[in-house]
TIVEX-413679 format. One record per residue (C-alpha): residue in three letters; residue number from 1; x, y, z. Coordinates in nm, 3 decimals. Example, Ala and Ser with C-alpha at 12.3 -4.5 7.8 and 13.67 -1.06 7.14 Angstrom:
BEGIN
R   residuo   num         X         Y         Z
R       ALA     1     1.230    -0.450     0.780
R       SER     2     1.367    -0.106     0.714
END
This chain:
BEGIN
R   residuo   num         X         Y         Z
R       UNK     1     6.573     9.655    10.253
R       UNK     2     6.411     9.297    10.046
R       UNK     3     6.265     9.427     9.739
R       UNK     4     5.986     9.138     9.676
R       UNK     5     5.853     9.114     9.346
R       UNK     6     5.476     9.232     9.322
R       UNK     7     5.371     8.907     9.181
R       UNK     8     5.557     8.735     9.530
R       UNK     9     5.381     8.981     9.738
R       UNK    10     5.035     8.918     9.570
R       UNK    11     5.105     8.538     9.604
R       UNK    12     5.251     8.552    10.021
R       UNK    13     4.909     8.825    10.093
R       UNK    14     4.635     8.568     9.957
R       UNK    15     4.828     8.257    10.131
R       UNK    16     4.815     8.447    10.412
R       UNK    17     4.488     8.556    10.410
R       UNK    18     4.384     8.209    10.370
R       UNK    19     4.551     8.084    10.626
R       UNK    20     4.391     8.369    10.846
R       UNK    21     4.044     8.251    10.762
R       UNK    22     4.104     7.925    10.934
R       UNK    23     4.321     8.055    11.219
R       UNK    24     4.060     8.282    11.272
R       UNK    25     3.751     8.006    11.237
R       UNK    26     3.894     7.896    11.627
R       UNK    27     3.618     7.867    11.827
R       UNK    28     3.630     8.159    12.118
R       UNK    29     3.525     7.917    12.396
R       UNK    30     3.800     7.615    12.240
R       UNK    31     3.974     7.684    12.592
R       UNK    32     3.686     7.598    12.793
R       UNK    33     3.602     7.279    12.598
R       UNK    34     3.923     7.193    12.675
R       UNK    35     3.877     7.133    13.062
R       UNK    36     3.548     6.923    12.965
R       UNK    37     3.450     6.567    12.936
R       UNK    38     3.786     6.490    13.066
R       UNK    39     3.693     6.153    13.204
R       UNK    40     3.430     6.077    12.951
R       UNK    41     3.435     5.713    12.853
R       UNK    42     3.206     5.560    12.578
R       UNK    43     3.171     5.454    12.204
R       UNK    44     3.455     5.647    11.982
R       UNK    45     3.482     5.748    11.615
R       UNK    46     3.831     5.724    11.462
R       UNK    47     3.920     5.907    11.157
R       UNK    48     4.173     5.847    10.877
R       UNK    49     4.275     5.850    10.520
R       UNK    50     4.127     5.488    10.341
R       UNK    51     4.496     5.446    10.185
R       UNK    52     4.622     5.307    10.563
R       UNK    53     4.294     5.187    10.762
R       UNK    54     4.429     4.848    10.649
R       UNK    55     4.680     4.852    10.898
R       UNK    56     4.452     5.023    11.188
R       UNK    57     4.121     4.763    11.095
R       UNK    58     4.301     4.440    11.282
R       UNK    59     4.414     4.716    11.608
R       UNK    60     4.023     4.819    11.629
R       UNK    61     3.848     4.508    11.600
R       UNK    62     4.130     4.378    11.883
R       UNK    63     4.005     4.719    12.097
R       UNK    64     3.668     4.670    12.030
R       UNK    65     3.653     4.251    12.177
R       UNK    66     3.820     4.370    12.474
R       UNK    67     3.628     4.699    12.521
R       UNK    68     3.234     4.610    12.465
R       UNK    69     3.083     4.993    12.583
R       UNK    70     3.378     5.159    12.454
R       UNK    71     3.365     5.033    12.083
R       UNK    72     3.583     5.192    11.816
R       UNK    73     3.378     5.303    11.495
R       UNK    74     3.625     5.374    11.213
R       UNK    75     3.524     5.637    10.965
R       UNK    76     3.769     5.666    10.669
R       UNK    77     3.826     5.992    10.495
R       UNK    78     3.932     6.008    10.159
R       UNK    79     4.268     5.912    10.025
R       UNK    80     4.418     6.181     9.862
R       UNK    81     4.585     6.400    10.171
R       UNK    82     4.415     6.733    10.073
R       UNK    83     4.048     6.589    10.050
R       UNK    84     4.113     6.428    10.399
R       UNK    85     4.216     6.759    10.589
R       UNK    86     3.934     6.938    10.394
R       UNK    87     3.671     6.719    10.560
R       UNK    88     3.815     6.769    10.926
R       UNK    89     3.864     7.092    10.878
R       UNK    90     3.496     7.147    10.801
R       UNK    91     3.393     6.966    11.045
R       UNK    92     3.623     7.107    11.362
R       UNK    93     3.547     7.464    11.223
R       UNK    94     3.158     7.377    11.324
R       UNK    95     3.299     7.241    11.654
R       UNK    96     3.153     6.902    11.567
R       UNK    97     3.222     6.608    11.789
R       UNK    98     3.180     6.347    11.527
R       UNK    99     3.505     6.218    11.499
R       UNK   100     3.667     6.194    11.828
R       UNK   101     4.042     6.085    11.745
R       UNK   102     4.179     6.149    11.436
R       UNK   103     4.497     6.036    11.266
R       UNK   104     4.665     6.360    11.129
R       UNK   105     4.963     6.435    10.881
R       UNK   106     5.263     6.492    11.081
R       UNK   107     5.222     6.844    10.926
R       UNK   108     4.862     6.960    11.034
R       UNK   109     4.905     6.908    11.421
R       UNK   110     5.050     7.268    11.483
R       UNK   111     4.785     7.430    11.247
R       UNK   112     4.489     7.215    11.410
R       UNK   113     4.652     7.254    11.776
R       UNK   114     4.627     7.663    11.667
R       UNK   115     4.309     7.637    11.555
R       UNK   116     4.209     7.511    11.958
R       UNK   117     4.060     7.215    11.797
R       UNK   118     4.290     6.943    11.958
R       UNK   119     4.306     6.837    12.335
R       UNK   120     4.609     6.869    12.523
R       UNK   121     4.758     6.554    12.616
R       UNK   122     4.859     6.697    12.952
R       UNK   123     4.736     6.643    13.332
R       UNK   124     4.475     6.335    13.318
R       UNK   125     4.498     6.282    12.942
R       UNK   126     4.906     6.268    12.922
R       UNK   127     5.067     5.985    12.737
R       UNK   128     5.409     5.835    12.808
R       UNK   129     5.656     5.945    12.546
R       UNK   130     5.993     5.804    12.732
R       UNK   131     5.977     5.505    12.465
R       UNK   132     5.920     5.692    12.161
R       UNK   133     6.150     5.800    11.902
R       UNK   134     6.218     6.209    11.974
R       UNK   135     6.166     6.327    11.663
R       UNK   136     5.792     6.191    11.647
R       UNK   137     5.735     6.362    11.960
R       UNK   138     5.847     6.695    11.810
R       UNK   139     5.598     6.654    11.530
R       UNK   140     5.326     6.606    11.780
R       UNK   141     5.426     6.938    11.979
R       UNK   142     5.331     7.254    11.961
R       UNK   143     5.448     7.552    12.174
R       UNK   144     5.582     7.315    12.429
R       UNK   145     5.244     7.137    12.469
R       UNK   146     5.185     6.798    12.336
R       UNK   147     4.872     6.774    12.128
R       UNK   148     4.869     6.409    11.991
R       UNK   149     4.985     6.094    12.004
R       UNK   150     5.201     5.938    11.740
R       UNK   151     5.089     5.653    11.562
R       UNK   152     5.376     5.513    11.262
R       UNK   153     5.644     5.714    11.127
R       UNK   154     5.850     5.710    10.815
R       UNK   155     6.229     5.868    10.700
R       UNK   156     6.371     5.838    10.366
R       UNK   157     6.666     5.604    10.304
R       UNK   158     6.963     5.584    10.071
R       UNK   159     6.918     5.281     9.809
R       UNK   160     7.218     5.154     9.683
R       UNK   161     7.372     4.940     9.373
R       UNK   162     7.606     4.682     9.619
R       UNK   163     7.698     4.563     9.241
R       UNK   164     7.800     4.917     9.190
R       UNK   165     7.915     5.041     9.528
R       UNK   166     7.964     4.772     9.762
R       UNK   167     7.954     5.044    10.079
R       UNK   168     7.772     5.287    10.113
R       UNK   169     7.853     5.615    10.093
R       UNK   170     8.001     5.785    10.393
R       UNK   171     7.881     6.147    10.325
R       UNK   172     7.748     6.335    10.047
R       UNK   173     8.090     6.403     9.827
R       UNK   174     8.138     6.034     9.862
R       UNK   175     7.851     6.034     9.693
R       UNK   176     7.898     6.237     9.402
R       UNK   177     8.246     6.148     9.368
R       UNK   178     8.136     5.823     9.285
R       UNK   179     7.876     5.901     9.019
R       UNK   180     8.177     5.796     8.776
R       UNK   181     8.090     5.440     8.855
R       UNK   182     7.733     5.532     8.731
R       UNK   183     7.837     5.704     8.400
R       UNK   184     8.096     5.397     8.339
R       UNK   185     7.743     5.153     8.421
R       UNK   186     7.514     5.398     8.170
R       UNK   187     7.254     5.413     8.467
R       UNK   188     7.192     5.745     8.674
R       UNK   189     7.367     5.831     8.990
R       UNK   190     7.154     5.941     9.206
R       UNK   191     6.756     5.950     9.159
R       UNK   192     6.466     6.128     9.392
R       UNK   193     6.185     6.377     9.390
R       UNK   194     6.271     6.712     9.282
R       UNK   195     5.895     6.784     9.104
R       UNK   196     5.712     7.084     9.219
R       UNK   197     5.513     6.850     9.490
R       UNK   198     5.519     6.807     9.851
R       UNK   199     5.796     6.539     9.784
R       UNK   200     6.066     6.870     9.697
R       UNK   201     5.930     7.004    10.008
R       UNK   202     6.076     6.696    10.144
R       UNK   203     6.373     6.695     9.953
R       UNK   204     6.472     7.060    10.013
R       UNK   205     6.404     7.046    10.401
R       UNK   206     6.596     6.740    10.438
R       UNK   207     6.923     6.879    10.240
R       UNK   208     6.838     7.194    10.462
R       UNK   209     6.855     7.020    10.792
R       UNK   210     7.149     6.792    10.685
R       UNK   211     7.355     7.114    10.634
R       UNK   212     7.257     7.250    10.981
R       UNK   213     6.974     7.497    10.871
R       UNK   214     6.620     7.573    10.928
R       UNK   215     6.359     7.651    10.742
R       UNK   216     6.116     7.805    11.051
R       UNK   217     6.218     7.920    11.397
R       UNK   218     6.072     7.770    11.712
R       UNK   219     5.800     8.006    11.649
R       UNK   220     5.685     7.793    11.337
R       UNK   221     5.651     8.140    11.200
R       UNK   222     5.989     8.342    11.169
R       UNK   223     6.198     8.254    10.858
R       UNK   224     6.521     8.086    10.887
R       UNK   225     6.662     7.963    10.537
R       UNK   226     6.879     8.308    10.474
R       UNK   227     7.108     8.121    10.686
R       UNK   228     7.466     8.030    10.522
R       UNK   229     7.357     7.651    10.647
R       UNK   230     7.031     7.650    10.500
R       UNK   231     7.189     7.786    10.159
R       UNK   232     7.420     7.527    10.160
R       UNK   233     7.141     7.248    10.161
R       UNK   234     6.957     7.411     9.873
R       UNK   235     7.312     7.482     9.716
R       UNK   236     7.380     7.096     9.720
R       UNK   237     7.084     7.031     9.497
R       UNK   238     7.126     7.264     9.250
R       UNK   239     7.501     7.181     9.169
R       UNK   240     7.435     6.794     9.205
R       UNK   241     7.157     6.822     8.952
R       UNK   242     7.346     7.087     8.751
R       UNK   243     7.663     6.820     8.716
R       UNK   244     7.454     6.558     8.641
R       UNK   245     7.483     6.336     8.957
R       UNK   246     7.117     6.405     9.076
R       UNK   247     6.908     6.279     8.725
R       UNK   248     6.806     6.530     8.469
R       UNK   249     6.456     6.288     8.508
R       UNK   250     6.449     6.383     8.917
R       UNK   251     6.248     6.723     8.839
R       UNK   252     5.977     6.515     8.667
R       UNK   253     5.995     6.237     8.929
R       UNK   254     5.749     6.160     9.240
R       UNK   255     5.795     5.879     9.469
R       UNK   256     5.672     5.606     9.214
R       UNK   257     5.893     5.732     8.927
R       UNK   258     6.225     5.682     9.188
R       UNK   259     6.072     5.343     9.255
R       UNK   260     6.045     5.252     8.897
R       UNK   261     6.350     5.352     8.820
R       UNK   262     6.566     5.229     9.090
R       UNK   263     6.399     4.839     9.097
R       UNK   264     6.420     4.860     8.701
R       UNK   265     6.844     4.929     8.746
R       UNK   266     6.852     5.246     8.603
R       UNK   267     7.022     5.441     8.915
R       UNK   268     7.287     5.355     9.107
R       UNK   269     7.168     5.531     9.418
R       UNK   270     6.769     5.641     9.499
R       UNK   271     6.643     5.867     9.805
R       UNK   272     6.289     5.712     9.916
R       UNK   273     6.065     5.579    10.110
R       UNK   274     6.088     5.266    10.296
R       UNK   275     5.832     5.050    10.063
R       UNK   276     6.040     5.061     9.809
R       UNK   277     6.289     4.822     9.976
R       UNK   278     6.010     4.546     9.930
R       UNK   279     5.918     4.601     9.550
R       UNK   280     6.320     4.626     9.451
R       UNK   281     6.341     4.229     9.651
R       UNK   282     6.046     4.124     9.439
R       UNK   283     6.108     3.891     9.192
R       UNK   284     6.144     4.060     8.809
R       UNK   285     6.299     4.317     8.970
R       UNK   286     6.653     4.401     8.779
R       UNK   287     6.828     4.509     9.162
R       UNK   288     6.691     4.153     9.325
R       UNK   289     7.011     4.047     9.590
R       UNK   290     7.212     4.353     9.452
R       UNK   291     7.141     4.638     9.673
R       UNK   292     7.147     4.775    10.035
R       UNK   293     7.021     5.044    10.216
R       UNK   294     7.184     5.318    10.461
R       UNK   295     7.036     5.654    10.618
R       UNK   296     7.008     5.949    10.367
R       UNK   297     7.353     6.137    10.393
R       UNK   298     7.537     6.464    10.470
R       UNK   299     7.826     6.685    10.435
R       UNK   300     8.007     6.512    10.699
R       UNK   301     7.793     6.225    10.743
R       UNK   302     7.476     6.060    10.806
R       UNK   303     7.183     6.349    10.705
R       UNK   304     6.837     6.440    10.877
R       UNK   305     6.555     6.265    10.665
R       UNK   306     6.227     6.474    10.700
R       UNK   307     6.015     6.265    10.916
R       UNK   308     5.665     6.170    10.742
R       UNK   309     5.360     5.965    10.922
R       UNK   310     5.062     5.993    11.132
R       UNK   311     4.960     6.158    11.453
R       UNK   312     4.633     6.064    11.693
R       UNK   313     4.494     6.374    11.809
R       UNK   314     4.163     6.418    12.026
R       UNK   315     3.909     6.619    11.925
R       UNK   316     3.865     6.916    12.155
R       UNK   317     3.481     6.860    12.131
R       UNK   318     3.464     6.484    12.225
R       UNK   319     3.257     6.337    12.508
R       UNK   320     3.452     6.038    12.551
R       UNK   321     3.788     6.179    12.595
R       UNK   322     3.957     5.907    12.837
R       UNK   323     3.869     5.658    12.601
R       UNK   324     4.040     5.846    12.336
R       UNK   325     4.291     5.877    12.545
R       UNK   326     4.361     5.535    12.637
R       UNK   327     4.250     5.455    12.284
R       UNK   328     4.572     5.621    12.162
R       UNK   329     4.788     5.456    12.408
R       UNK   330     4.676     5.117    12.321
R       UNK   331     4.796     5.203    11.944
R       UNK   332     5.134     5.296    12.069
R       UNK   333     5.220     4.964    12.269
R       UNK   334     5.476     4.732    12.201
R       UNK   335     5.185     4.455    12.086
R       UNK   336     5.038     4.741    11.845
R       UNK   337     5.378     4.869    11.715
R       UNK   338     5.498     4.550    11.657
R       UNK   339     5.213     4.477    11.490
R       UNK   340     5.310     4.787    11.247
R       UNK   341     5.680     4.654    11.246
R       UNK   342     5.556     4.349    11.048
R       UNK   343     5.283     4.501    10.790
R       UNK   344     5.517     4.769    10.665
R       UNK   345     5.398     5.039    10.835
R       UNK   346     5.704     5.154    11.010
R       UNK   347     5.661     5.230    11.384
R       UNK   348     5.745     5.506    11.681
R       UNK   349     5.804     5.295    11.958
R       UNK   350     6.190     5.279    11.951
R       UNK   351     6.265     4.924    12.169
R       UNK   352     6.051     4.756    11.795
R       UNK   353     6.323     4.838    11.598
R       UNK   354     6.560     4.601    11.758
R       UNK   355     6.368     4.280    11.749
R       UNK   356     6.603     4.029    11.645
R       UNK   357     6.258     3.825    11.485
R       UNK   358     6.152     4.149    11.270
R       UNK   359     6.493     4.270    11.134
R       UNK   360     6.548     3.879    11.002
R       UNK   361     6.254     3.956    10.788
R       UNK   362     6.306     4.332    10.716
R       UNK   363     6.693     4.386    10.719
R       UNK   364     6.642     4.790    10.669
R       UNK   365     6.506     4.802    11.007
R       UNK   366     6.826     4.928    11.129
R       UNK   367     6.898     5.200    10.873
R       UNK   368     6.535     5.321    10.900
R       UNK   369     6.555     5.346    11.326
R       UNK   370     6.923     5.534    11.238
R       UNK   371     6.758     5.785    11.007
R       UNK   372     6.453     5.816    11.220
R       UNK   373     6.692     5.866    11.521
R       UNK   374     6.799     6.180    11.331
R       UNK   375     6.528     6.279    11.131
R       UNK   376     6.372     6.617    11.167
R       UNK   377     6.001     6.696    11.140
R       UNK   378     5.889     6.934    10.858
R       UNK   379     5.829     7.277    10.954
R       UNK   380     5.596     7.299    11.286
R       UNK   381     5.401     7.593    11.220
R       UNK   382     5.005     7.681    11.179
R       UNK   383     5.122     7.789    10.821
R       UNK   384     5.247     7.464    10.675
R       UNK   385     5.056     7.461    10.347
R       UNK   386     5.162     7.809    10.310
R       UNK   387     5.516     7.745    10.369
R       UNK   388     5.539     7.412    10.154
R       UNK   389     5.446     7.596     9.891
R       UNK   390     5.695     7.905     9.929
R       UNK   391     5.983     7.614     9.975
R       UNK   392     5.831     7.421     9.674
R       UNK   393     5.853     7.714     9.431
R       UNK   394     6.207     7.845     9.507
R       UNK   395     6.390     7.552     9.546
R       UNK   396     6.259     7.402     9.190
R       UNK   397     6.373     7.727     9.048
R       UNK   398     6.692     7.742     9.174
R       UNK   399     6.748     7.370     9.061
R       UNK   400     6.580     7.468     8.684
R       UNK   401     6.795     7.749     8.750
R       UNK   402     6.552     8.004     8.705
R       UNK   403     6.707     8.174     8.976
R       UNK   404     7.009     8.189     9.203
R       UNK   405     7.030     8.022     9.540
R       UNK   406     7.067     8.332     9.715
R       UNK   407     6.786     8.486     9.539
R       UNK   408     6.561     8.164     9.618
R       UNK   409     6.621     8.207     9.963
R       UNK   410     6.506     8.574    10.010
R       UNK   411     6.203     8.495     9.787
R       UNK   412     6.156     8.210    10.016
R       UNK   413     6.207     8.362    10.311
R       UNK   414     5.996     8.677    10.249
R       UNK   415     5.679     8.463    10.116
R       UNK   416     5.692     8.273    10.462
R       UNK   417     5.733     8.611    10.660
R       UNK   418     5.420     8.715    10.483
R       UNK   419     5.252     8.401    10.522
R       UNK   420     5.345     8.383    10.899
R       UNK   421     5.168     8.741    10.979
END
């Protein structure tokens, strides 16, 4: 039998119980206000974070001067990702109607769809997803049932020296094998997020996935990662920080510290984000002309980026739900996703990817529709927070080593079996 450590129990039973207050806060008649308003047409409220309206301002006002009683009102919730799902979540738990679609975290749909406060996108409200890239779909599904409507997507790349390695890497031992080069160079080998943030949630998932684990079953509740596949992921971590391939500075490092020190030529390799392609081809920058980049990789090739981005979900309470609907589906065509394509905001229509026009002016196009081609969502489940935070803990220490892999993994999995119940 697991033996978990009182101070893990204590943590998993207050997660949990916090998680029960909101999966509990579902309103008792959520089913019938699904079958209402289902051809409701009329003004709309749309809700997201103020770091990315930029990017959805020019798609309203377009909306809005060919729609004239069916006008888009943006309302933009904070920045910071917490404060953002604090606010909906206060207002769906009062069964509000004041913000009809809102742009979710890839990670809240399954909790929110849980919760009954999202509309099915099924019957008279279903969208066409035979154009979109699968893995965006996934994040937008819950139980089988698909509760929103993805907006822009994002996968983590490999960055790489083409001074230092002129190809990149074909799998991950190419990889470390060739962390000589980097030691011979006096730069690191490979830099990315490994602080206790959601970015090692990221990082841990991703190594789990490219190894052939799990972290949750189907479910989005039962605990996978005491599988030999899953260890394996975490296990790659911890001995490519231990040797010195990952940087000693990765533990300390967010997304902006791998940007800084990748564009100032301090790493020979970086895992991040697609921006950072644009700052390291920015003039001052000490990798200008000298690098390339390829999807993240694995033990016996290409790996399985976690998927990041938005998804547009209707709220359960709206009277205008066919012009959310349609709302939605004017963000995901070609004219809006290009659109996305060419202001950095990287998109989920698949056929955008190949536009001869857009990948002359963004040559990672390419790797970024490989690695979203076989990138896997974070854990679908109602418990996400919960479950981030269980992965978060063990993985950073068993890459401190504080603890063993093995022993990370039952600590892990027994915090999300608590958390799940």
């Amino acid at each position: 039998m697991v033996q978990i450590s009182r101070a893990v129990r204590r943590v998993a039973v207050l997660a949990t119980a916090a998680s029960l207050v909101t999966l509990t806060a579902c309103s008792s008649d959520s089913s019938d206000a699904q079958s209402e308003n289902l051809d409701g047409r009329g003004p709309i409220t749309f809700a997201m974070g103020k770091n990315d309206t930029g990017k959805l301002l020019p798609i309203i006002d377009k909306w809005n001067a060919a729609h004239p009683d069916e006008q888009v009102e943006l309302a933009e919730l904070p920045g910071e990702a917490d404060s953002q799902r604090a606010r909906l979540v206060q207002s769906l738990q009062a069964g509000n109607s004041d913000y009809d679609v809102m742009a979710l975290d890839v990670t809240w749909t399954a909790e929110f769809a849980a919760n009954g406060w999202l509309q099915p996108l099924t019957d008279e409200l279903a969208i066409d997803t035979s154009g979109l890239l699968p893995a965006t779909v996934d994040s937008a599904t819950y139980r089988d049932v698909l509760y929103a409507g993805p907006q822009n997507t994002n996968a983590q790349l490999l960055y790489y020296r083409t001074d230092l390695a002129p190809e990149a890497p074909a799998d991950w031992k190419a990889l470390t094998d060739s962390c000589g080069v980097a030691a011979e160079n006096n730069v690191d080998c490979l830099i990315t997020q490994l602080k206790q943030y959601e970015g090692l949630t990221v990082n841990t998932t991703q190594a789990i996935n490219s190894w052939g684990g799990s972290v949750v079953g189907e479910d989005g509740s039962t605990p996978e990662v005491d599988s030999p596949e899953a260890k394996a992921g975490l296990q790659s971590l911890v001995d490519a920080y231990e040797a010195g391939q990952i940087a000693k500075t990765a533990t300390s490092s967010t997304e902006e510290e791998t940007n800084l020190t990748f564009v100032d030529g301090k790493a020979m390799y970086a895992y991040n984000w697609p921006y950072m392609y644009s700052n390291a081809e920015k003039d001052g920058s000490a990798v200008q002309g000298k690098f390339a980049v390829a999807p993240i990789v694995g033990p016996n090739g290409p790996g399985a980026s976690t998927l990041g981005g938005y998804n547009n979900a209707i709220n359960v309470n709206s009277e205008a739900k066919a012009t959310a609907h349609d709302f939605i589906e004017f963000v995901q065509s070609p004219e809006t996703q290009t659109f996305f394509a060419d202001n950095s905001f990287p998109p989920v229509l698949a056929s955008v990817y190949d536009d001869e026009s857009l990948i002359a002016k963004y040559p990672f196009l390419p790797a970024l529709k490989a690695a979203l081609e076989n990138a896997v969502p974070r854990p679908v489940t109602p418990y996400y927070s919960d479950i981030s935070r269980a992965i978060q803990e063990n993985a950073y220490a068993a890459i401190t080593g504080e603890k063993s892999v093995d022993q990370a993994m039952t600590d892990m999995s027994a915090a999300i079996e608590v958390a799940s119940k």
